[in-house]
ZAMARGU-4260 file (C-alpha; in steps of 0.2 Angstrom, whole numbers, plus 5000, padded with zeros to 4 digits):
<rodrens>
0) 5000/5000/5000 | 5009/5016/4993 | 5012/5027/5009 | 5008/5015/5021 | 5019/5015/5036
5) 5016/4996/5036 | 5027/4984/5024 | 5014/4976/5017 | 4996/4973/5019 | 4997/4956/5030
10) 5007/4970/5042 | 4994/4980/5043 | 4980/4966/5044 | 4992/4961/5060 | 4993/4978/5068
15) 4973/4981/5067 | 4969/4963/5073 | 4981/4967/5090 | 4971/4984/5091 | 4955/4976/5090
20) 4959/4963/5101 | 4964/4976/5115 | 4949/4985/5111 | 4938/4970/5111 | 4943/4962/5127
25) 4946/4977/5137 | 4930/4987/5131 | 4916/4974/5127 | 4926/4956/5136 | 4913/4955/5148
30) 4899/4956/5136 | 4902/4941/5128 | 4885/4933/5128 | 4877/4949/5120 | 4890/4947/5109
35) 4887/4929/5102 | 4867/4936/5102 | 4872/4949/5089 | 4882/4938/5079 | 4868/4924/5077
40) 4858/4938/5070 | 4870/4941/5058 | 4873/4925/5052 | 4857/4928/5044 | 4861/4941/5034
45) 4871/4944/5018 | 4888/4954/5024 | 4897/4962/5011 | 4903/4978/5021 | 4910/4981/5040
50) 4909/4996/5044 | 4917/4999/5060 | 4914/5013/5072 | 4932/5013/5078 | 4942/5005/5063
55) 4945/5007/5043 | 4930/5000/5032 | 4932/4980/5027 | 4926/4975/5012 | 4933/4957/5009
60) 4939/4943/5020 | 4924/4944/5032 | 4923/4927/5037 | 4940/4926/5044 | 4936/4945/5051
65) 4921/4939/5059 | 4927/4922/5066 | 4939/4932/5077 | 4923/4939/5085 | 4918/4922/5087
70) 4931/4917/5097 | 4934/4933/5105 | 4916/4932/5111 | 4914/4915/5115 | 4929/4915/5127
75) 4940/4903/5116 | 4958/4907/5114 | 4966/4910/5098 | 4981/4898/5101 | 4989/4886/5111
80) 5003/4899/5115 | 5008/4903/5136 | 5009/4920/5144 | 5018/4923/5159 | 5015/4938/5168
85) 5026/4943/5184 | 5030/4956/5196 | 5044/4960/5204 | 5053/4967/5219 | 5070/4965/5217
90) 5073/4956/5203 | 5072/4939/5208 | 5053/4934/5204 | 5056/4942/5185 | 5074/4930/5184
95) 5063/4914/5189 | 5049/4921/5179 | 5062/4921/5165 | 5069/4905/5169 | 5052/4897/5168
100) 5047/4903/5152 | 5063/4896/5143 | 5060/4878/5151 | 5040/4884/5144 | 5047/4886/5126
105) 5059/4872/5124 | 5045/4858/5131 | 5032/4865/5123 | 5036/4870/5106 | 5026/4885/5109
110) 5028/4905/5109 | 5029/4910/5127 | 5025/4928/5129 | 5033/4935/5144 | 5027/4953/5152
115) 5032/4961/5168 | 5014/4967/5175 | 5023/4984/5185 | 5031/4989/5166 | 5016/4981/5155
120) 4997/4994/5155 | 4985/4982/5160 | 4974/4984/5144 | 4990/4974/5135 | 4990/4960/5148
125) 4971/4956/5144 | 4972/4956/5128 | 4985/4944/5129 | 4973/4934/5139 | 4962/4934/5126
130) 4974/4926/5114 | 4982/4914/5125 | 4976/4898/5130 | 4990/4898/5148 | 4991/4909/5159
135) 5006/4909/5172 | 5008/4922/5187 | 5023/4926/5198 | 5019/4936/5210 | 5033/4942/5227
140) 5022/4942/5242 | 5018/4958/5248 | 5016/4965/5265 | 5006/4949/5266 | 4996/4951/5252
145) 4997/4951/5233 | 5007/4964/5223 | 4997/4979/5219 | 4999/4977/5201 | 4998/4959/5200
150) 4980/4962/5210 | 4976/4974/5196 | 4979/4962/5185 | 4968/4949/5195 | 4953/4963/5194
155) 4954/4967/5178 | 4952/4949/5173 | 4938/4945/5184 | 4930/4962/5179 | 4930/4957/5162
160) 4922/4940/5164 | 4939/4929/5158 | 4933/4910/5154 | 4940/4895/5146 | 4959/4897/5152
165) 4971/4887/5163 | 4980/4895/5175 | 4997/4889/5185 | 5003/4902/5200 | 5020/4903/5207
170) 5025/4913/5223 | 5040/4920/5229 | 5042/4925/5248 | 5059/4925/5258 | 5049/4923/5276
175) 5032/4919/5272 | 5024/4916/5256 | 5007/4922/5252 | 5003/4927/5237 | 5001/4911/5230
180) 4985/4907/5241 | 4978/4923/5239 | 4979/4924/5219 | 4970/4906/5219 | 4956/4912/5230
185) 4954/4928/5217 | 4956/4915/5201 | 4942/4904/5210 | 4930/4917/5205 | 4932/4914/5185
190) 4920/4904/5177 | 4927/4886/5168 | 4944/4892/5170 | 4956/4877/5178 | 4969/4884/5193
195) 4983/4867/5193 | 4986/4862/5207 | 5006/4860/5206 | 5012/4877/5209 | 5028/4883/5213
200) 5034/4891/5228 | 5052/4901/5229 | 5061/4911/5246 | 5069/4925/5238 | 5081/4919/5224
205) 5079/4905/5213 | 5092/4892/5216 | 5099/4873/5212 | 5088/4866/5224 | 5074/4874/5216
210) 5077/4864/5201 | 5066/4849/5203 | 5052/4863/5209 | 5054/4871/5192 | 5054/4857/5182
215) 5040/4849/5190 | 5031/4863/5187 | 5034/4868/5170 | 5032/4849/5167 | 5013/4852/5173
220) 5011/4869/5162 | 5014/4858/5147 | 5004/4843/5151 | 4989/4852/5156
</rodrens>
């Protein structure tokens, strides 16, 4: 496209389905059910133009357009892909965050998407949700509680009605780990999403003896 700032038109296709995404699961995520309604309706009807009101004007492709409001609306994920989502205090949840999600991609076979929730805006982390079929948190413990952006996180998620994911939680505490409880009791409240059992539990820095831990963890990402 002659003075597109985009190389072709597959880059630009990308860029406004990452925008939609973002604008879909932050702005109408938990709206799903009207959602699926509308587009029943529409099935019925002969589409040869989307009009969008925030969006350039489609006029071919449609199906493929559409079935990613299908998806999007329906709760279903767009891939098999894992996101792993940490915060940090002082750098050691983000290095066994890191350290996770290589032993993620070489088992897998997967892209693993890796954000730190303190650097990350929130609407990006939910639209990643959206895509991903795995989520995995690492969270420090916090003045015995959850870290503030991490909670966000959490809220935002339950806010925005979040379904038909798997989710695997690790916590880091140097006395007294807690985080890891309190992020399942907030992931309990999503509807037809699995919390594994087999999370992962560091004091301060990951080390050799957290190998096995690790392992058996990632190990259970992949399986599940």
């Amino acid at each position: 496209m002659e003075g597109s700032l985009f190389a072709d038109e597959h880059d630009f296709e990308r860029e406004y389905l990452d925008d939609a995404r973002r604008y879909y699961a932050n702005i109408v995520g938990k709206y799903g059910c009207q959602a699926q309604a509308l587009l029943k309706k529409a099935a019925t009807l002969d589409i040869a133009t989307i009009c969008p009101l925030h969006g350039p004007v489609w006029r071919k492709d449609l199906g493929w357009f559409i079935d990613k409001y299908q998806k999007w609306s329906g709760y279903i994920p767009e891939s098999d892909d894992i996101l792993v989502v940490y915060c940090s205090l002082y750098g050691h949840t983000a290095s066994a965050a890191q350290a996770a999600a290589a032993q993620l991609a070489a088992k897998s076979g997967r892209h693993v998407a890796v954000y730190d929730a303190s650097e990350t805006d929130c609407s990006f982390l939910i639209s990643e949700v959206w895509r991903c079929a795995k989520i995995v948190l690492f969270c420090p413990t916090y003045n015995m509680g959850i870290y503030p952006k991490m909670e966000t996180f959490l809220n935002d998620m339950l806010a925005l009605n979040v379904q038909n994911r798997t989710f695997a939680v690790a916590e880091n505490g140097t006395w007294c780990p807690a985080a890891g409880k309190l992020i399942r009791a907030k992931l309990a409240g999503l509807k037809n999403c699995t919390v594994l059992e087999d999370g992962l539990t560091i004091h301060s820095a990951l080390s050799a003896k957290d190998a096995d831990a690790l392992n058996a963890f990632t190990d259970a990402i992949v399986k599940a």
